[in-house]
C-alpha positions in Angstrom: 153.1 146.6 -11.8 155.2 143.9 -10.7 158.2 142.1 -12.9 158.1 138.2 -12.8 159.6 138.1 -10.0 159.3 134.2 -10.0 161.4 134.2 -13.3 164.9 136.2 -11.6 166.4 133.5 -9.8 168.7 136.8 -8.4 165.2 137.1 -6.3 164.7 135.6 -3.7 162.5 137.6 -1.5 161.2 141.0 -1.0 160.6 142.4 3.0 161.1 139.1 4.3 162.6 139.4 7.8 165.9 137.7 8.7 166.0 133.7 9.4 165.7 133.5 12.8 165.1 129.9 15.0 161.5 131.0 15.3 160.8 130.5 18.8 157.3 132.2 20.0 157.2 134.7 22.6 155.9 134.6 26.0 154.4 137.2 28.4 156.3 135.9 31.6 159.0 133.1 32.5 156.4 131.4 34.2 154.5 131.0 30.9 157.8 130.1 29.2 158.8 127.2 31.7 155.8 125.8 30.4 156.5 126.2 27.0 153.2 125.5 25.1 153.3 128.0 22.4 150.0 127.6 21.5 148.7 129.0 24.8 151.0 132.4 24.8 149.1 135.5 24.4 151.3 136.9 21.6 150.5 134.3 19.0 147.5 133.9 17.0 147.1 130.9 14.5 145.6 131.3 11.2 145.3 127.8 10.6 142.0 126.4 8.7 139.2 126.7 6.7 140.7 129.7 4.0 138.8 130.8 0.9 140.7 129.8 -2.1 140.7 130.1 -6.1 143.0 128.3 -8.6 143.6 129.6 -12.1 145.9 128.3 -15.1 148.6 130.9 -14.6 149.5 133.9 -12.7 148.8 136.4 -15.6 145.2 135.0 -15.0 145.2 136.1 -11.7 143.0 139.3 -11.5 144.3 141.9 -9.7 140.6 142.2 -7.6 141.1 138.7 -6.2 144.4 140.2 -4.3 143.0 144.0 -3.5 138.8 144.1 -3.0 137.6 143.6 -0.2 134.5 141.5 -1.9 135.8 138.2 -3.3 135.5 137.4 -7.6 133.5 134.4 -8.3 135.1 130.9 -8.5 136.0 130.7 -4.6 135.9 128.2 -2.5 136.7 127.0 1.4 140.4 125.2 1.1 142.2 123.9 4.4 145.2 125.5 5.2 148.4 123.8 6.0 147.5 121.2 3.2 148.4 121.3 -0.6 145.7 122.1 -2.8 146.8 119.3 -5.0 145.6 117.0 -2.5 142.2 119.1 -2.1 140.3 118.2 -5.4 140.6 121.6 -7.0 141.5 119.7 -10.5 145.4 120.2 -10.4 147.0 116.7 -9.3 150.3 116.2 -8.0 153.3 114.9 -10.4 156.0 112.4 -9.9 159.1 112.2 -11.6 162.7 110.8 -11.0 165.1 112.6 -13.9 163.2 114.5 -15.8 161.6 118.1 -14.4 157.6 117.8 -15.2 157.9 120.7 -17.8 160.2 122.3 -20.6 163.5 122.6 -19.3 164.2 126.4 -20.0 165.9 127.2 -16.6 165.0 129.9 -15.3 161.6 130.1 -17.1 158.7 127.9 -15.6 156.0 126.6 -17.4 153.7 129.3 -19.4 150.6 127.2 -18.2 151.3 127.2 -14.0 148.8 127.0 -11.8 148.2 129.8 -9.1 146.5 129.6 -6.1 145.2 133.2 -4.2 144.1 132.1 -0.6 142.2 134.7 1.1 140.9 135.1 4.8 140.2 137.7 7.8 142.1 138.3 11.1 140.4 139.8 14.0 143.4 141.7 15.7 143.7 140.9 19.7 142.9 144.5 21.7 146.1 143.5 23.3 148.2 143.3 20.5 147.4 147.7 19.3 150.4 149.6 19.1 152.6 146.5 19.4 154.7 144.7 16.4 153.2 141.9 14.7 154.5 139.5 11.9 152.6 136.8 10.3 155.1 133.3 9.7 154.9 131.0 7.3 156.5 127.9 7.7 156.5 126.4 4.2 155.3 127.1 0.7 155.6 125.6 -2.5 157.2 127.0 -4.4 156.4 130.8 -4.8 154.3 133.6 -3.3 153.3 137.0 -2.6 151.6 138.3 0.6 149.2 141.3 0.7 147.3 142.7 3.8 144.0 145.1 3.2 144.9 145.1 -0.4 148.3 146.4 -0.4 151.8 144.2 -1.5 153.6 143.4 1.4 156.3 141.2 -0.1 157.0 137.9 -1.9 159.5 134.5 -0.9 160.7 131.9 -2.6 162.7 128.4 -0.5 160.0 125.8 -0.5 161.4 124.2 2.8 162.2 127.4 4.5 160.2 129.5 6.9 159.4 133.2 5.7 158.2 135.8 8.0 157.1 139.3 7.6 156.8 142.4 9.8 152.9 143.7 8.6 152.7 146.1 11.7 152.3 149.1 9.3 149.7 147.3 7.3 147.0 146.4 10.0 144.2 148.3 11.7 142.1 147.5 14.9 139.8 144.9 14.1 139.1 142.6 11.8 142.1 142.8 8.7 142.3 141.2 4.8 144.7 138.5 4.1 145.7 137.1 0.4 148.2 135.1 -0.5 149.3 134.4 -4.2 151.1 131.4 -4.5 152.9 129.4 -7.8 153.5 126.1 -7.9 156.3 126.3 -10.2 158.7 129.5 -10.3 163.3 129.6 -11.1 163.0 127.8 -7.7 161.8 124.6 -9.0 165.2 124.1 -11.4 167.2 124.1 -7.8 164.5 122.5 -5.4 164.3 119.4 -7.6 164.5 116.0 -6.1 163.3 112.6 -6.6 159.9 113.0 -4.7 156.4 114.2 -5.6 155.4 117.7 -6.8 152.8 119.3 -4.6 152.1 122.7 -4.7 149.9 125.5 -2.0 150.6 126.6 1.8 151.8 123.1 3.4 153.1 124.3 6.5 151.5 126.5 9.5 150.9 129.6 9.6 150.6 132.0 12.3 150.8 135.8 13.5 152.9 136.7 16.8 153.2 139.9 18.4 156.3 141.6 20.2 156.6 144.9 21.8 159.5 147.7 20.2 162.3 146.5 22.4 162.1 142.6 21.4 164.1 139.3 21.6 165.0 138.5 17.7 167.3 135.8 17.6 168.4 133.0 20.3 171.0 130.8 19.1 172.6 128.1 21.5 175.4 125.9 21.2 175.3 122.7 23.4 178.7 120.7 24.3 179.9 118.2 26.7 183.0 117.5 28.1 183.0 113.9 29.4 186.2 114.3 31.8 184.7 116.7 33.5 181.0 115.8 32.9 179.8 119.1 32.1 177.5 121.2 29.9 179.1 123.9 27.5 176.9 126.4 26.8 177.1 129.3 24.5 174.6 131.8 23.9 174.1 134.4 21.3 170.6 136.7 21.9 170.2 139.2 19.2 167.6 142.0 20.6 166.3 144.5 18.4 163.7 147.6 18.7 161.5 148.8 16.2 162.8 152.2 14.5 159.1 153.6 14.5 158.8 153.7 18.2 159.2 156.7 20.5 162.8 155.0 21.4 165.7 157.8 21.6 167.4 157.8 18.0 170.7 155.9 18.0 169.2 153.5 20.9 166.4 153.0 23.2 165.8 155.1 26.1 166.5 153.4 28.8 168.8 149.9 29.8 167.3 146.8 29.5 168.6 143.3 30.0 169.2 139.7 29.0 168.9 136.9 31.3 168.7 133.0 30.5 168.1 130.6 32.6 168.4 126.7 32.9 166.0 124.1 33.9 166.5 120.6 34.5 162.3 119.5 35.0 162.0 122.9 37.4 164.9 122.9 39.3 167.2 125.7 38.1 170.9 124.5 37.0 172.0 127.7 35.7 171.7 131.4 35.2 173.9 134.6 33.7 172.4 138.2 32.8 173.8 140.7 30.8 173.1 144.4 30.5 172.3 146.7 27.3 173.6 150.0 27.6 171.3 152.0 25.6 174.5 154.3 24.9 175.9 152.1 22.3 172.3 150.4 21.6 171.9 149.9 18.0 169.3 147.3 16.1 170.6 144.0 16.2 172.9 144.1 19.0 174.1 140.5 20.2 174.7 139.8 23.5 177.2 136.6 24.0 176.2 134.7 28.0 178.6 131.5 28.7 177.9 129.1 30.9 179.7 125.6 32.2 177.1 123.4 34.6 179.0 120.7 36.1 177.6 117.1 36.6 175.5 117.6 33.4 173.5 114.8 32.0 174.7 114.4 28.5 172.5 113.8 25.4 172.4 110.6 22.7 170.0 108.4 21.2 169.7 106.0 24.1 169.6 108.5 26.5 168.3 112.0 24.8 168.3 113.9 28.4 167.1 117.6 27.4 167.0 120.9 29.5 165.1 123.6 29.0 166.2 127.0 28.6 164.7 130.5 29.3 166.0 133.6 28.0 164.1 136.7 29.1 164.1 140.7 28.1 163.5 143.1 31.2 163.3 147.0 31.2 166.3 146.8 33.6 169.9 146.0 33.4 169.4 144.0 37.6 169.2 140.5 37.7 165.9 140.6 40.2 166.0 137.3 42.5 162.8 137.0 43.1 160.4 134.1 42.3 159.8 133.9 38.6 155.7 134.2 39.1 155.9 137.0 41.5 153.9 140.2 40.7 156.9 142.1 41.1 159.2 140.4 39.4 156.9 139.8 36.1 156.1 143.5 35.9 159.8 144.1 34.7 159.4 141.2 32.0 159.2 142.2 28.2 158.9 138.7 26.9 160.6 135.4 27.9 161.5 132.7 24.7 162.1 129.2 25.8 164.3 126.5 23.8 165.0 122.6 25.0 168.8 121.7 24.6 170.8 119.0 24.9 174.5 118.3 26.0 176.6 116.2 23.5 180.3 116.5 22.2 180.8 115.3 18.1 184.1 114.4 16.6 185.3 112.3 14.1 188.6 110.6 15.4 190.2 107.4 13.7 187.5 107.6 10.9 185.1 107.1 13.6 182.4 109.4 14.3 181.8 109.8 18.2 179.8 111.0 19.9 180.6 111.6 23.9 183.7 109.7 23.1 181.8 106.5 22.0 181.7 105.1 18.1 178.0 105.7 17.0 176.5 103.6 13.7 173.9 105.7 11.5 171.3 103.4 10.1 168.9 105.7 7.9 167.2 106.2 4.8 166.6 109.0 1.9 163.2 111.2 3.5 161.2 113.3 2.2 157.8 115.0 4.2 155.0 113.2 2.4 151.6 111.8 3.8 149.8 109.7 0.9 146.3 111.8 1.9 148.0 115.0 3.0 151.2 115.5 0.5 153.9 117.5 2.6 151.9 118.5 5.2 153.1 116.5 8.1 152.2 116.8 12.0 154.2 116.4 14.8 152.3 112.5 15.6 153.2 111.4 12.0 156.6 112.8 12.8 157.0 111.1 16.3 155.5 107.1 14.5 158.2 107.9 11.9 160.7 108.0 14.2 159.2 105.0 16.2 159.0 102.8 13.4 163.1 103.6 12.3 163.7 103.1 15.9 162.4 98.9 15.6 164.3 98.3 13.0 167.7 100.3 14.2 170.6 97.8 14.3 171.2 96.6 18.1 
């Protein structure tokens, strides 16, 4: 039996992976280069039509709508990203500016809280057996626990922050259980506050992605620009990582493997470094630092936001191969590639001026929240692009 965990604001997740910058795996660089996620091999979406139930509170929850297999009555098809207060299941959503929309009794929410279980099956890719897989979710409000074929898996709270879970252990070949228990107020709510409306459900996508043992876990890049020189800073930190249940040596994996990145201007290549893993010193979560200056750069700002794309691959050896990227030969030796679009700028403030590549920038903008008046916080990438359109007419020229 669990505690309230959505009443210990100490809390704030249980077997939730590390925040990483969530970029999807590839198969090959080719396939990175590319870079439609949705088309890679190692992801599955889970977006759609779940089953769904809504009680008064979580103690109403019972415990057979999270474990059996066969579903309790009251269940319903629900679309998932969306908030269920949007979806006519009789709990509306709530404005209010000041005041919180229950007793104030931080860190206690509401005795009467509605809880949502969502519920739906996976049919696990052939391709995908003996590999990792986690399942992301990319936003929930406000609290909730995951469990796979009946079993807890873990529990997040941070409303506008991915969570992601490593459910290799949990899942079978074939077809797997999925149920979600979700709160729409928990401790979170004193803190996540604001002056916007209340929704409540899974808002965001939600997906599965699969890795092998030895994996890419983290790329974080760091743009710059020197204007006197005109050319791109970049620094690179790739965290690899290997699963501690595989048949990798203990201490490190069993053999080298490498790190290369690469940088594309459209598909001409600009730039590329590789650095080697030596499984002697190996341990989970090394970091490999790659540095790069490419001279003649294009810079990046609002009037001209010139991006590159770049590729940063895992191979089973430590040689930089200089083959074509969608050789036979060459995409044997590739783990996975992860691709991320940059941009070359240099920030400062100087004189009380912020500048950006030297020049004075004014910041016309507004107070935003994600809202939708028919789909509550569940916002697409074309809502987000007319947003930005309809700022950019009335910008100051």
């Amino acid at each position: 039996m669990l505690p309230n965990l959505w009443e210990i604001p100490e809390a704030t997740e249980i077997n939730r992976l590390p925040m990483t910058s969530c970029l999807v795996p590839f198969p090959s660089r080719a396939a990175a280069l590319r870079g439609d996620r949705n088309r890679s091999e190692f992801l599955l979406r889970l977006d759609g039509s779940w089953r769904f139930c809504l009680y008064k509170s979580p103690d109403a929850v019972p415990e057979s709508a999270l474990v059996d297999a066969s579903e309790p009555e009251g269940f319903r098809d629900i679309e998932v990203p969306a908030n269920w207060t949007l979806q006519d299941t009789g709990d509306l959503p709530i404005y209010t500016n000041v005041q919180m929309p229950f007793e104030n009794r931080p860190p206690l929410p509401p005795d009467e809280n509605p809880t949502g279980v969502y519920r739906t099956e996976i049919d696990m890719p052939a391709s995908w057996h003996e590999r990792r897989i986690v399942i992301h979710f990319g936003g929930v409000e406000s609290y909730f626990e995951l469990y796979v074929e009946g079993l807890f898996v873990g529990m997040a709270k941070d409303s506008r922050l991915p969570s992601e879970f490593d459910i290799t252990r949990y899942l079978h070949p074939g077809r797997n259980r999925l149920a979600v228990k979700v709160l729409r107020f928990s401790d979170s709510s004193y803190v996540e506050d604001q002056d916007h409306w209340w929704m409540a459900g899974i808002y965001r996508e939600v997906y599965l992605y699969s890795t092998a043992d030895a994996r890419i876990d983290d790329v974080f890049a760091r743009a710059d620009f020197d204007s006197t020189r005109r050319a791109g800073i970049l620094d690179l930190d790739v965290t690899f990582a290997f699963a501690l249940q595989s048949n990798l040596n203990y201490g490190g994996p069993g053999q080298g493997y490498a790190i290369h990145a690469q940088l594309y201007d459209g598909r001409a290549e600009k730039w590329r470094a590789s650095a080697f893993i030596d499984p002697s010193f190996c341990a989970n979560g090394y970091e490999t630092k790659l540095h790069g200056e490419i001279l003649g750069a294009n810079s990046w700002s609002s009037e001209d936001p010139n991006l590159y794309q770049l590729l940063v691959t895992l191979t089973e050896s430590g040689v930089a191969r200089e083959a074509d990227a969608g050789s036979a030969e060459e995409a044997a030796k590739v783990i996975e590639s992860r691709s991320v679009r940059v941009g070359f700028r240099h920030i400062e403030v100087h004189d009380r001026q912020l500048l950006i590549n030297g020049k004075a920038v004014l910041i016309c903008g507004a107070n935003r929240h994600e809202h939708h008046p028919l789909h509550g916080k569940r916002v697409d990438r074309e809502l987000m692009i007319r947003d930005i359109a309809l700022s950019q007419r009335g910008r100051v020229v």
